[in-house]
PyMOL Python script that loads the backbone (N, CA, C, O; Angstrom):
from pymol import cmd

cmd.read_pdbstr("""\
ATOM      1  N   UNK A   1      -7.471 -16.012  12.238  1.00  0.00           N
ATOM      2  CA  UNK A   1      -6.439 -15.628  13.157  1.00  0.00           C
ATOM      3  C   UNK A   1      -5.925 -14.245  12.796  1.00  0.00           C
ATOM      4  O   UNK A   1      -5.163 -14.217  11.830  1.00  0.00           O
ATOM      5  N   UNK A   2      -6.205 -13.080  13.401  1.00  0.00           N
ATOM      6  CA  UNK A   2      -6.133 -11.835  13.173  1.00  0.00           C
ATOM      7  C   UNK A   2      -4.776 -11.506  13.877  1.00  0.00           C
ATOM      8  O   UNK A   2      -3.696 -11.073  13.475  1.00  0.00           O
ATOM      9  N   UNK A   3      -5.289 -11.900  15.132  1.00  0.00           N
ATOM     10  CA  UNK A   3      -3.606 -11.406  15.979  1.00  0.00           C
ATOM     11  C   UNK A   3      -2.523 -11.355  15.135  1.00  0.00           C
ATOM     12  O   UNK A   3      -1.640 -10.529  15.366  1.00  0.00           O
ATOM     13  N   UNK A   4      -2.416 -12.306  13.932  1.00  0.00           N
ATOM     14  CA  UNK A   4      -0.832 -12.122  13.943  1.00  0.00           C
ATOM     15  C   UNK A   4      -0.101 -11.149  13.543  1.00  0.00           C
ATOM     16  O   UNK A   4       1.093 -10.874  13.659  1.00  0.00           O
ATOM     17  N   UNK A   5      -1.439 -10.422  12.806  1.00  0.00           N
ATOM     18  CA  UNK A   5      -0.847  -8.816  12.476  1.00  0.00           C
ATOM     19  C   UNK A   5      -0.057  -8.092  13.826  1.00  0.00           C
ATOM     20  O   UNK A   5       1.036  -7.530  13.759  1.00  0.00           O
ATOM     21  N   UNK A   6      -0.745  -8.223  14.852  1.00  0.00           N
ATOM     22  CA  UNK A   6      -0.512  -7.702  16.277  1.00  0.00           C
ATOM     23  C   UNK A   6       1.036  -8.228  16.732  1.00  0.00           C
ATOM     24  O   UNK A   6       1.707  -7.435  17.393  1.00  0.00           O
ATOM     25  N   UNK A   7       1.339  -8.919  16.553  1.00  0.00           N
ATOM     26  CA  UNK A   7       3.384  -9.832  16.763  1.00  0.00           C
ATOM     27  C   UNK A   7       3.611  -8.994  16.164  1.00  0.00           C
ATOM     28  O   UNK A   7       3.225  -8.455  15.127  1.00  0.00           O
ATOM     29  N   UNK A   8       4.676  -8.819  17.285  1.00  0.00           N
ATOM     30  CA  UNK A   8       6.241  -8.212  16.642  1.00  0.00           C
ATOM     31  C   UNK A   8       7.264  -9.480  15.876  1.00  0.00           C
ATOM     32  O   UNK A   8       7.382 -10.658  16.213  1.00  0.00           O
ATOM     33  N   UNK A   9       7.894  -8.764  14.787  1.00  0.00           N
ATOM     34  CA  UNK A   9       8.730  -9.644  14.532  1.00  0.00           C
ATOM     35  C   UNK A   9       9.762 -10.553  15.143  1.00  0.00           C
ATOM     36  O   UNK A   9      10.496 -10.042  15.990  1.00  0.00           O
ATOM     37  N   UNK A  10       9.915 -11.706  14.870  1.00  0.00           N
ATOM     38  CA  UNK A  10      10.865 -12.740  15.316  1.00  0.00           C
ATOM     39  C   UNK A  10      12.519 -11.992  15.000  1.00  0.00           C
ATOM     40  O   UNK A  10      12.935 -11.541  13.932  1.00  0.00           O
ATOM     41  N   UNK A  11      13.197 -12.063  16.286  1.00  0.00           N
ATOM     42  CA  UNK A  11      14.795 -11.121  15.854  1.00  0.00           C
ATOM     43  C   UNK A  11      15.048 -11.920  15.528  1.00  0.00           C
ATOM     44  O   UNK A  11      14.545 -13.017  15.768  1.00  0.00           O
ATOM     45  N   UNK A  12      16.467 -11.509  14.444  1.00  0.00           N
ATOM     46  CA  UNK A  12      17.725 -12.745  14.216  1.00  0.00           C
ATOM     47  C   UNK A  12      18.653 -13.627  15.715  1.00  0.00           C
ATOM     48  O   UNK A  12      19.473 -14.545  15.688  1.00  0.00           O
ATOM     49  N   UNK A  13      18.171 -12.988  16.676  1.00  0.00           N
ATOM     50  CA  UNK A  13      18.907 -13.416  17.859  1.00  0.00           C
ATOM     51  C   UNK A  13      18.245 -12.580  19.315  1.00  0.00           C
ATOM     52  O   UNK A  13      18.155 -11.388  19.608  1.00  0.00           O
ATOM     53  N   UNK A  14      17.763 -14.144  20.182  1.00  0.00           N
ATOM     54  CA  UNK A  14      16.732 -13.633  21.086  1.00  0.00           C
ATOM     55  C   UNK A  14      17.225 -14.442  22.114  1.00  0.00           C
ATOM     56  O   UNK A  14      17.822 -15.471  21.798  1.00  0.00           O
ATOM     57  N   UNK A  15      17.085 -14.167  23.229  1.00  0.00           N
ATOM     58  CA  UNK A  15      17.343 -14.818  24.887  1.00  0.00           C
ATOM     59  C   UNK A  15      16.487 -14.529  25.908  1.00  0.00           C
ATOM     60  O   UNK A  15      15.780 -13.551  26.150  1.00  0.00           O
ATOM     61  N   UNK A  16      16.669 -15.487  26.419  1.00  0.00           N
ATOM     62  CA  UNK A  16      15.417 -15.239  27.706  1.00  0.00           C
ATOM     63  C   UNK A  16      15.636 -14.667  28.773  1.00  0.00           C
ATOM     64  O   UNK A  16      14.797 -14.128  29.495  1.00  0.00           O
ATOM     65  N   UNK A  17      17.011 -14.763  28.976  1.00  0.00           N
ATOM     66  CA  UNK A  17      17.700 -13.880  30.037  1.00  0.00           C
ATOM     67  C   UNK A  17      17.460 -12.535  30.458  1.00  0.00           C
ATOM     68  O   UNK A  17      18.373 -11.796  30.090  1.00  0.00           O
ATOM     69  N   UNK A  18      16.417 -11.863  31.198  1.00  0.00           N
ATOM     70  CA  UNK A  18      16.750 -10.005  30.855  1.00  0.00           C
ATOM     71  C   UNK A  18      18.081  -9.244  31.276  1.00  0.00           C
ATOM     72  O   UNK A  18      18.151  -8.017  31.341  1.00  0.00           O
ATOM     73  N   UNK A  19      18.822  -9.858  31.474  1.00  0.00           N
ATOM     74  CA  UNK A  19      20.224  -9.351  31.895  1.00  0.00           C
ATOM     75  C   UNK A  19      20.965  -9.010  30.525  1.00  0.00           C
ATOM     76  O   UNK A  19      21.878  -8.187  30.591  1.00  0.00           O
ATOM     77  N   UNK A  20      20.673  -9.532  29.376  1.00  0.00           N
ATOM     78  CA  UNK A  20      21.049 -10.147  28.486  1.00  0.00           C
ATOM     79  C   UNK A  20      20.526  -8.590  27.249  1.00  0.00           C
ATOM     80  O   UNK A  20      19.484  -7.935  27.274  1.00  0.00           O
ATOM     81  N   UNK A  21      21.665  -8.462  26.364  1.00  0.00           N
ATOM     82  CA  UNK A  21      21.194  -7.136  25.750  1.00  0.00           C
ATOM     83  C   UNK A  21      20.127  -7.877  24.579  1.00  0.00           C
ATOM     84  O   UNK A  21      19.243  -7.135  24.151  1.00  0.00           O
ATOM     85  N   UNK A  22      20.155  -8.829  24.223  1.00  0.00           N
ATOM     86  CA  UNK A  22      19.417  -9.665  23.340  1.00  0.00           C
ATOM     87  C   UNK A  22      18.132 -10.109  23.590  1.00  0.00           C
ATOM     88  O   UNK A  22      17.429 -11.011  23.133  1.00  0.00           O
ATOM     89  N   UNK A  23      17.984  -9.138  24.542  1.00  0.00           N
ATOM     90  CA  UNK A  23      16.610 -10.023  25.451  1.00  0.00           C
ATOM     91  C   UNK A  23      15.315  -8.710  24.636  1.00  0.00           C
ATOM     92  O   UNK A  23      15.572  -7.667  24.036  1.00  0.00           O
ATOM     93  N   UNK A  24      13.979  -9.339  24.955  1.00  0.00           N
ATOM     94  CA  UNK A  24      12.697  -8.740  24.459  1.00  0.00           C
ATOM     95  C   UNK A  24      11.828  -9.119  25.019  1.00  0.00           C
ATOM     96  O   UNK A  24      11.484 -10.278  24.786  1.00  0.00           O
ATOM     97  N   UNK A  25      10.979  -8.224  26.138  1.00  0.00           N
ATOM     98  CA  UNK A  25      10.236  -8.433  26.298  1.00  0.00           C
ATOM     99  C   UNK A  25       8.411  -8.804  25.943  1.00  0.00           C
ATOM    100  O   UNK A  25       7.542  -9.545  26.403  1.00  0.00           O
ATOM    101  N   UNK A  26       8.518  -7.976  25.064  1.00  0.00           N
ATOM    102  CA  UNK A  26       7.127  -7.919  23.973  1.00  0.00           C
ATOM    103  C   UNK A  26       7.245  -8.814  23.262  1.00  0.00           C
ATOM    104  O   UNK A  26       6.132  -9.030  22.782  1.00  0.00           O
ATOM    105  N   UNK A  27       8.228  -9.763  22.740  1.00  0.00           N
ATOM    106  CA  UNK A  27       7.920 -10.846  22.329  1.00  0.00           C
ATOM    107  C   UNK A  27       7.888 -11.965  23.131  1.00  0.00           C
ATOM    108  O   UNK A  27       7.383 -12.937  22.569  1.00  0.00           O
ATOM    109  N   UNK A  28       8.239 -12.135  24.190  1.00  0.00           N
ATOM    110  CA  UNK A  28       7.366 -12.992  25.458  1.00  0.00           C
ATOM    111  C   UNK A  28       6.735 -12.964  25.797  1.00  0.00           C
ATOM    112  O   UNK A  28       6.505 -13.776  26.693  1.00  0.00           O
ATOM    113  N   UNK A  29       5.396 -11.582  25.279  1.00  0.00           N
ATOM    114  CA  UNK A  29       3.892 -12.055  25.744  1.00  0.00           C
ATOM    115  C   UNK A  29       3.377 -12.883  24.990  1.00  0.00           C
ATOM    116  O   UNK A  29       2.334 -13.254  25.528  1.00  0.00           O
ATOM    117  N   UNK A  30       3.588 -13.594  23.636  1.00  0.00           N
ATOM    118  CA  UNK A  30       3.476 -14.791  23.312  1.00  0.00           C
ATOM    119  C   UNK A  30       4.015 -15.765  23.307  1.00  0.00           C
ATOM    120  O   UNK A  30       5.068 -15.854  23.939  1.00  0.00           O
ATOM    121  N   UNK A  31       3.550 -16.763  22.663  1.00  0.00           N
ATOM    122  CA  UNK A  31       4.515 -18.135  22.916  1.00  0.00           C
ATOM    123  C   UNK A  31       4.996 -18.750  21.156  1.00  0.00           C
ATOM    124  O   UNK A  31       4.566 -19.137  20.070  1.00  0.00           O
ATOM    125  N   UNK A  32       6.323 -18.421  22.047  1.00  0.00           N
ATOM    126  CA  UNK A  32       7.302 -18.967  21.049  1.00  0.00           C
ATOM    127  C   UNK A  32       7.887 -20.188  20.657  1.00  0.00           C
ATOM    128  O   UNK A  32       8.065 -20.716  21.755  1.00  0.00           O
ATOM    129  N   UNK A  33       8.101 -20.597  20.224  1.00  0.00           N
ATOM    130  CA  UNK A  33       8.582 -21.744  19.372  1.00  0.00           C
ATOM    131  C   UNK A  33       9.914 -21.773  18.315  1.00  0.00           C
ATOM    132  O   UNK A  33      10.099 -21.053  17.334  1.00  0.00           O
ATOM    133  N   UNK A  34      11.017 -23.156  19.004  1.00  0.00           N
ATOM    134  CA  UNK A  34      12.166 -22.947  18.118  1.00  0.00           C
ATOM    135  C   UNK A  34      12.488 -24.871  17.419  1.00  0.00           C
ATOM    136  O   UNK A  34      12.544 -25.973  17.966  1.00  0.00           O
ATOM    137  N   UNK A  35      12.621 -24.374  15.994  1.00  0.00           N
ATOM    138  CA  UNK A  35      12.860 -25.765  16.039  1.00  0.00           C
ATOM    139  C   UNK A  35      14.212 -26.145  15.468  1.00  0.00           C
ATOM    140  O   UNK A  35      14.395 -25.438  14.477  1.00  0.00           O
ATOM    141  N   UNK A  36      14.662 -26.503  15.557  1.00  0.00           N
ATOM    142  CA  UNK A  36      16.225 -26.828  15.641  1.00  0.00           C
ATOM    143  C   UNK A  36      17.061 -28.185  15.081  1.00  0.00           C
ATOM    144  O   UNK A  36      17.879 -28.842  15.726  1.00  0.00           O
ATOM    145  N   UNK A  37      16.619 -28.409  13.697  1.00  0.00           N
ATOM    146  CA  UNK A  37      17.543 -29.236  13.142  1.00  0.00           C
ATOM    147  C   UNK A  37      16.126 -30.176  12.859  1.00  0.00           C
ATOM    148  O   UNK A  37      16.110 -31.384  13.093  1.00  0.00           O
ATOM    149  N   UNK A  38      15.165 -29.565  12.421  1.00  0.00           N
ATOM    150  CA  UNK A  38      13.752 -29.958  12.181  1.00  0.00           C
ATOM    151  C   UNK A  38      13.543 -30.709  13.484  1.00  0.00           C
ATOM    152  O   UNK A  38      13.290 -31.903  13.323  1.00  0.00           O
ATOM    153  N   UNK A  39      13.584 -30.354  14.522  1.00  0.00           N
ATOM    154  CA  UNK A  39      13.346 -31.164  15.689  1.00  0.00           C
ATOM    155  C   UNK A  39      12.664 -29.888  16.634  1.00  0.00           C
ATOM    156  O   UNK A  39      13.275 -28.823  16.718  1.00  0.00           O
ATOM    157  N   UNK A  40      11.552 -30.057  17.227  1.00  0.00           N
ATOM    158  CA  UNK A  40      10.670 -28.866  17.743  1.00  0.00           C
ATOM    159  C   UNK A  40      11.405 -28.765  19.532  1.00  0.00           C
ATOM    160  O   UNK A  40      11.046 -29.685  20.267  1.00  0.00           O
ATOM    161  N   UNK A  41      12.367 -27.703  20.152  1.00  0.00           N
ATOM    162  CA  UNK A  41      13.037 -27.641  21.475  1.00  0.00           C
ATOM    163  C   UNK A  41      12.463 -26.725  22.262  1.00  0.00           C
ATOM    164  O   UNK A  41      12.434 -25.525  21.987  1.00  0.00           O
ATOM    165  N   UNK A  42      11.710 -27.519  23.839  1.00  0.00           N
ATOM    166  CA  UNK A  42      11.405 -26.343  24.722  1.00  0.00           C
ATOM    167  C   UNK A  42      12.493 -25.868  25.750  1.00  0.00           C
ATOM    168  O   UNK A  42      12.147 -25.270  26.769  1.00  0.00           O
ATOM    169  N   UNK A  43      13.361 -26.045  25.569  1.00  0.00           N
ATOM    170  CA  UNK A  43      14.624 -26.104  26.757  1.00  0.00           C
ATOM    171  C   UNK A  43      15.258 -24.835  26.391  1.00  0.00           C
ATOM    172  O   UNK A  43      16.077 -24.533  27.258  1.00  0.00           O
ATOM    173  N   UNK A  44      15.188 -23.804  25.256  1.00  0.00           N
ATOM    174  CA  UNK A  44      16.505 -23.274  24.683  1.00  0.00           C
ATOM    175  C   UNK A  44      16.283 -21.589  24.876  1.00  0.00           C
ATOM    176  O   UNK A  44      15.386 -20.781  24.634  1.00  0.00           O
ATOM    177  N   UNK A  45      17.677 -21.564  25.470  1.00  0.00           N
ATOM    178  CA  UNK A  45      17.573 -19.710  26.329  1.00  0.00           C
ATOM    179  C   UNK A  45      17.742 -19.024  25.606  1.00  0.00           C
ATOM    180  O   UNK A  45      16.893 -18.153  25.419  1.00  0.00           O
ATOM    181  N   UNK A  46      18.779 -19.057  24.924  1.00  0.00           N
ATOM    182  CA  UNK A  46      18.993 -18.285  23.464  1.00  0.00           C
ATOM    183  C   UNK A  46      19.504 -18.505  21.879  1.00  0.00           C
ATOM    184  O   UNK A  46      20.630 -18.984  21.741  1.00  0.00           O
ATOM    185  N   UNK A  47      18.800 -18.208  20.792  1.00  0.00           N
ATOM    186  CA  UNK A  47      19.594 -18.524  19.682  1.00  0.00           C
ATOM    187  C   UNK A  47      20.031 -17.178  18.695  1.00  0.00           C
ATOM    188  O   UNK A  47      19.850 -15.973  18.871  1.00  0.00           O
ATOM    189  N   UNK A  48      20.477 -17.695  17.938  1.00  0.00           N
ATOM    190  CA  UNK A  48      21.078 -16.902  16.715  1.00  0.00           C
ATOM    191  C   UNK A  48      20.338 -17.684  14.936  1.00  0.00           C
ATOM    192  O   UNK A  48      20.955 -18.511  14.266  1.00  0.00           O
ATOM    193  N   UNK A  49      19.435 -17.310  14.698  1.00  0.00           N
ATOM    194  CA  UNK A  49      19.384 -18.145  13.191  1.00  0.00           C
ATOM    195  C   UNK A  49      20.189 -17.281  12.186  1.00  0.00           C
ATOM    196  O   UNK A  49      19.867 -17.663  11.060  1.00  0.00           O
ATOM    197  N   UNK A  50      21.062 -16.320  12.116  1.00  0.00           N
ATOM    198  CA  UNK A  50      21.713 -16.017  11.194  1.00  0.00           C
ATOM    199  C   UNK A  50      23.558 -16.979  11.065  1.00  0.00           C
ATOM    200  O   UNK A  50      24.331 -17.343  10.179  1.00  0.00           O
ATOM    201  N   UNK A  51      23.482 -17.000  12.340  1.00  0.00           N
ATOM    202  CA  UNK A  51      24.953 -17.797  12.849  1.00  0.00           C
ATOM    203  C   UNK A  51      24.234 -19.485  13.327  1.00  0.00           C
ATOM    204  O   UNK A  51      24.958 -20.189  14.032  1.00  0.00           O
ATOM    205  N   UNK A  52      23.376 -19.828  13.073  1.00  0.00           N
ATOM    206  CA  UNK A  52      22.916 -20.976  13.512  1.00  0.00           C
ATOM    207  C   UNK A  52      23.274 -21.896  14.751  1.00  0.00           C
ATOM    208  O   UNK A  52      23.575 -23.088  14.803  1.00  0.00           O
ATOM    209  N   UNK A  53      23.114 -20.764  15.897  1.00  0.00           N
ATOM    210  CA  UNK A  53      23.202 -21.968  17.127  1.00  0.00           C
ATOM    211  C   UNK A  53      21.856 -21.707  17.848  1.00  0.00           C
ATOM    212  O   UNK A  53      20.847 -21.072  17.542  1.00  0.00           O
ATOM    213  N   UNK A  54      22.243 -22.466  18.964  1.00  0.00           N
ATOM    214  CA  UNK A  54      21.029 -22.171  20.133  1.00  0.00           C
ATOM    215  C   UNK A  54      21.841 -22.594  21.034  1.00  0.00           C
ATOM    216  O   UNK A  54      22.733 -23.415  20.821  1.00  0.00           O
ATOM    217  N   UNK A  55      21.532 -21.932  22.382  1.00  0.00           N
ATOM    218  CA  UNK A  55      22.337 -22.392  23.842  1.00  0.00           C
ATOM    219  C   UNK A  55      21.452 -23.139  24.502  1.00  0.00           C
ATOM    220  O   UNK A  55      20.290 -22.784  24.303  1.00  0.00           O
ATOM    221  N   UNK A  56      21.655 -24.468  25.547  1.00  0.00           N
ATOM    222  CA  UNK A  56      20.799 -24.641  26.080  1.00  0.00           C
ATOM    223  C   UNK A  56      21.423 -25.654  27.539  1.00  0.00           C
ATOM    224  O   UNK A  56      22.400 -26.403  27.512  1.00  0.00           O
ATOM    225  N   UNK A  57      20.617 -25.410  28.590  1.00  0.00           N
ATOM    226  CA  UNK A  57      21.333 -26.019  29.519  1.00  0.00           C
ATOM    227  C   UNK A  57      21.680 -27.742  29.560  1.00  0.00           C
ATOM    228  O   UNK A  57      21.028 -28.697  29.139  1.00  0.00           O
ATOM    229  N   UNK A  58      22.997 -27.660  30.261  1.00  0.00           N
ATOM    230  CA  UNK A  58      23.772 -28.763  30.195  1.00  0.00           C
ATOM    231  C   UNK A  58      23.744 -29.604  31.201  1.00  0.00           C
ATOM    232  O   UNK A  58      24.600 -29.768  32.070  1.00  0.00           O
ATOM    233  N   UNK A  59      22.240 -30.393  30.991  1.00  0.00           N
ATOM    234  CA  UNK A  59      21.616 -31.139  32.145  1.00  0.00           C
ATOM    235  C   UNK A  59      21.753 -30.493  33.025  1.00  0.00           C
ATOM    236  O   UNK A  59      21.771 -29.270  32.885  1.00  0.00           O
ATOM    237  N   UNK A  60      21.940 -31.246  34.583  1.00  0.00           N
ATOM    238  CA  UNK A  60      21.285 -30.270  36.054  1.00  0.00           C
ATOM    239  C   UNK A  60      22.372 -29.486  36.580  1.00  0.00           C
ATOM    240  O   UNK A  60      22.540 -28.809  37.595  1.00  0.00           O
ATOM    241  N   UNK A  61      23.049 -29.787  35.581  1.00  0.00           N
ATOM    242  CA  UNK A  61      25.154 -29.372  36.667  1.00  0.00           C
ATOM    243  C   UNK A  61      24.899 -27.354  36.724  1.00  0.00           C
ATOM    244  O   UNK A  61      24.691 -26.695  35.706  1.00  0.00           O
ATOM    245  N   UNK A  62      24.954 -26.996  37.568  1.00  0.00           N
ATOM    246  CA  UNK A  62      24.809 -25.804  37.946  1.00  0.00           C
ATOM    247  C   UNK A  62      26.393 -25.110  38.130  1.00  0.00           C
ATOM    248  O   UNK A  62      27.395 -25.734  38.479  1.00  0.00           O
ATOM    249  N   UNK A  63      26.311 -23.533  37.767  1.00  0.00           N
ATOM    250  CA  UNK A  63      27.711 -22.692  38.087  1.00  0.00           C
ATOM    251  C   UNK A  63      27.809 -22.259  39.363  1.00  0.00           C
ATOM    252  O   UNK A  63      26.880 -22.700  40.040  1.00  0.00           O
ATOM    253  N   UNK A  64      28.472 -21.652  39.896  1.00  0.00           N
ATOM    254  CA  UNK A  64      28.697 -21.471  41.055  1.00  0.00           C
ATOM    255  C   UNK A  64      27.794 -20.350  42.445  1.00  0.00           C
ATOM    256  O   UNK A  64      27.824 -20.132  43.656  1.00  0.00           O
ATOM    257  N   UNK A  65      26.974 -19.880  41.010  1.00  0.00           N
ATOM    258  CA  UNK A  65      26.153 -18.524  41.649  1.00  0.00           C
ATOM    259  C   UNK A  65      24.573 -19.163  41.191  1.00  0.00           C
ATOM    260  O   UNK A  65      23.553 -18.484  41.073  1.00  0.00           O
ATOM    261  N   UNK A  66      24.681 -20.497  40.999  1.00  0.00           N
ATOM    262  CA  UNK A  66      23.159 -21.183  41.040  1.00  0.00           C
ATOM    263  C   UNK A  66      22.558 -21.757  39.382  1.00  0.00           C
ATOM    264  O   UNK A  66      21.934 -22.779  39.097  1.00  0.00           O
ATOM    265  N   UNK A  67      23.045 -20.640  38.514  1.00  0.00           N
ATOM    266  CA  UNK A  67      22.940 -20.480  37.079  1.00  0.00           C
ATOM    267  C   UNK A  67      22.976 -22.279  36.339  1.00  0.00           C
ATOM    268  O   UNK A  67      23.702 -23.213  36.679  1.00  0.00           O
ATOM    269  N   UNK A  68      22.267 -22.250  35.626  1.00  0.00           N
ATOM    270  CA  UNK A  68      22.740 -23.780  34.478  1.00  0.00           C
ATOM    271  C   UNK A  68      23.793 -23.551  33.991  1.00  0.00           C
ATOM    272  O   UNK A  68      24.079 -22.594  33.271  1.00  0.00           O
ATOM    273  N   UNK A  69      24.504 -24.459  34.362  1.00  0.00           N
ATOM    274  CA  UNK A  69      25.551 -24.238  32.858  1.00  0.00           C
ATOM    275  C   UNK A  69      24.769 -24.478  31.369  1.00  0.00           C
ATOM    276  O   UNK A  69      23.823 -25.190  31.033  1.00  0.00           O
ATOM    277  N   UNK A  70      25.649 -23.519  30.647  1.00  0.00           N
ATOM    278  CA  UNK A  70      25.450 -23.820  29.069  1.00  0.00           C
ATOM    279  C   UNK A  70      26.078 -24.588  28.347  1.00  0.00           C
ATOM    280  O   UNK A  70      27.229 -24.978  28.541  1.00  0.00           O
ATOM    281  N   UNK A  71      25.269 -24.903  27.333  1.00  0.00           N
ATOM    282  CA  UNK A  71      25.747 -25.575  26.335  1.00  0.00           C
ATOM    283  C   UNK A  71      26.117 -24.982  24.703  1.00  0.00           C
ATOM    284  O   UNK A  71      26.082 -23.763  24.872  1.00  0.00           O
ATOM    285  N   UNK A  72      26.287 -25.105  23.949  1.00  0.00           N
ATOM    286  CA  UNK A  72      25.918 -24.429  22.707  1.00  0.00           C
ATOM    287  C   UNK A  72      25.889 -25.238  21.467  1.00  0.00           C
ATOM    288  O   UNK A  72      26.776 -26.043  21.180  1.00  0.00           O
ATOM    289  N   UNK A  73      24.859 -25.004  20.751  1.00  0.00           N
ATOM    290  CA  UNK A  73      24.214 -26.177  19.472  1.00  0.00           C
ATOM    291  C   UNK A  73      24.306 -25.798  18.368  1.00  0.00           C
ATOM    292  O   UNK A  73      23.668 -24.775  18.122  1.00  0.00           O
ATOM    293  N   UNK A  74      25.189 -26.480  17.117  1.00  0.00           N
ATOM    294  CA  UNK A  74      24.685 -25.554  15.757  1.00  0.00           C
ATOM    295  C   UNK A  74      24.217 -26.436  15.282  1.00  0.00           C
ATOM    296  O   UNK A  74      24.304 -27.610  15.642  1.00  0.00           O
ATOM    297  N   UNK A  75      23.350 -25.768  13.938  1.00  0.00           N
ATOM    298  CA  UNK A  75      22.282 -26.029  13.093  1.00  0.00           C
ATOM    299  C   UNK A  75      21.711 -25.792  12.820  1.00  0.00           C
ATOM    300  O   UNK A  75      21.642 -24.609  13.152  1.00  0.00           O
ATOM    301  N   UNK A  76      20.679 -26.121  12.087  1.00  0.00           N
ATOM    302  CA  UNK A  76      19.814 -25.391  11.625  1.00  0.00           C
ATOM    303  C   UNK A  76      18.248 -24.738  12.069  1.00  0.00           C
ATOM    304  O   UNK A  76      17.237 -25.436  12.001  1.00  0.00           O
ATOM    305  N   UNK A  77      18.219 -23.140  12.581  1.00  0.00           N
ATOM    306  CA  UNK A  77      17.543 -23.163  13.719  1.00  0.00           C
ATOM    307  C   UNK A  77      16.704 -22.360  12.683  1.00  0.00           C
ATOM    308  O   UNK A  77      17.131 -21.801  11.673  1.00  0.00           O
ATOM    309  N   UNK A  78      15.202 -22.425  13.217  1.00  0.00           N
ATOM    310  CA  UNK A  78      13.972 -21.730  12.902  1.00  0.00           C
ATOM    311  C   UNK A  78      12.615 -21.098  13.965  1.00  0.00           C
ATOM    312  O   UNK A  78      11.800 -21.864  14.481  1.00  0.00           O
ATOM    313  N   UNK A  79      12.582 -19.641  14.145  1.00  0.00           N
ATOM    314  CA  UNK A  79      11.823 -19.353  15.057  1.00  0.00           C
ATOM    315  C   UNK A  79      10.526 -19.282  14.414  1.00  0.00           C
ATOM    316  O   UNK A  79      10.317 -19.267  13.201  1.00  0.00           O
ATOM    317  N   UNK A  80       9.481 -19.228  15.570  1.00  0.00           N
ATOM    318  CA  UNK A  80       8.118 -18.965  14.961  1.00  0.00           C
ATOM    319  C   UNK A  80       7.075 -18.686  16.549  1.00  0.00           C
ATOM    320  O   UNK A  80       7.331 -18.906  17.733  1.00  0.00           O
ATOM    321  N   UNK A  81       6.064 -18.209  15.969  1.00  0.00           N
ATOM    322  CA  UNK A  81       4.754 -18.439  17.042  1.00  0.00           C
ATOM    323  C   UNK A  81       4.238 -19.402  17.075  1.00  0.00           C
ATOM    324  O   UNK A  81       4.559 -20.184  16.180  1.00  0.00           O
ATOM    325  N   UNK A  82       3.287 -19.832  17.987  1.00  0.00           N
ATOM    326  CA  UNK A  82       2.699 -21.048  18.506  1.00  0.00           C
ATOM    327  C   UNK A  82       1.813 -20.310  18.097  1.00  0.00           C
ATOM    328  O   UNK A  82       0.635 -20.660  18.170  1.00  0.00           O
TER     329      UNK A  82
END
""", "prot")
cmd.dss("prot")
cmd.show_as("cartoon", "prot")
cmd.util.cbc("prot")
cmd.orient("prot")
C-alpha cells in the first residue's frame, strides 16, 4: 500500500460542511473513518480529537431552513483512513 504516502494528514478538527472554515476538501477524496469511544461511526459531520467531541445529527427532526439538527458527543474520538 503505497498511497499512503500520497494522504494528507488527518486535522485535529474536520467537517463536512463546506460552509464551514474547518472543512477540507483534499481530504475527502478519500475515505475516512472515525471511531468514537472504540465504536466505528458513519453518521458524524464534524469532530474535534483534541477537545474530544463529534457532532452528529439528531435523528430526522430538521431546522427550519431544511438542515439536521445537531447533536454533540464527547469522548474519545480517533480519525483514520479506510
Amino acid at each position: 500500500m503505497n498511497d499512503t504516502t500520497q494522504r494528507p494528514a488527518l486535522p485535529d478538527r474536520l467537517s463536512i460542511d463546506p460552509r464551514s472554515p474547518h472543512y477540507n476538501a483534499a481530504i475527502f477524496e478519500f475515505d475516512v473513518g472515525i471511531r468514537f469511544n472504540d465504536k466505528e461511526r458513519t453518521n458524524v459531520a464534524e469532530y474535534c480529537i483534541s477537545e474530544g467531541w463529534i457532532i452528529v445529527p439528531a435523528g430526522k427532526a430538521l431546522d427550519r431552513k431544511g438542515n439536521p439538527l445537531m447533536t454533540k458527543l464527547k469522548g474519545r474520538v480517533e480519525a483514520f483512513y479506510r
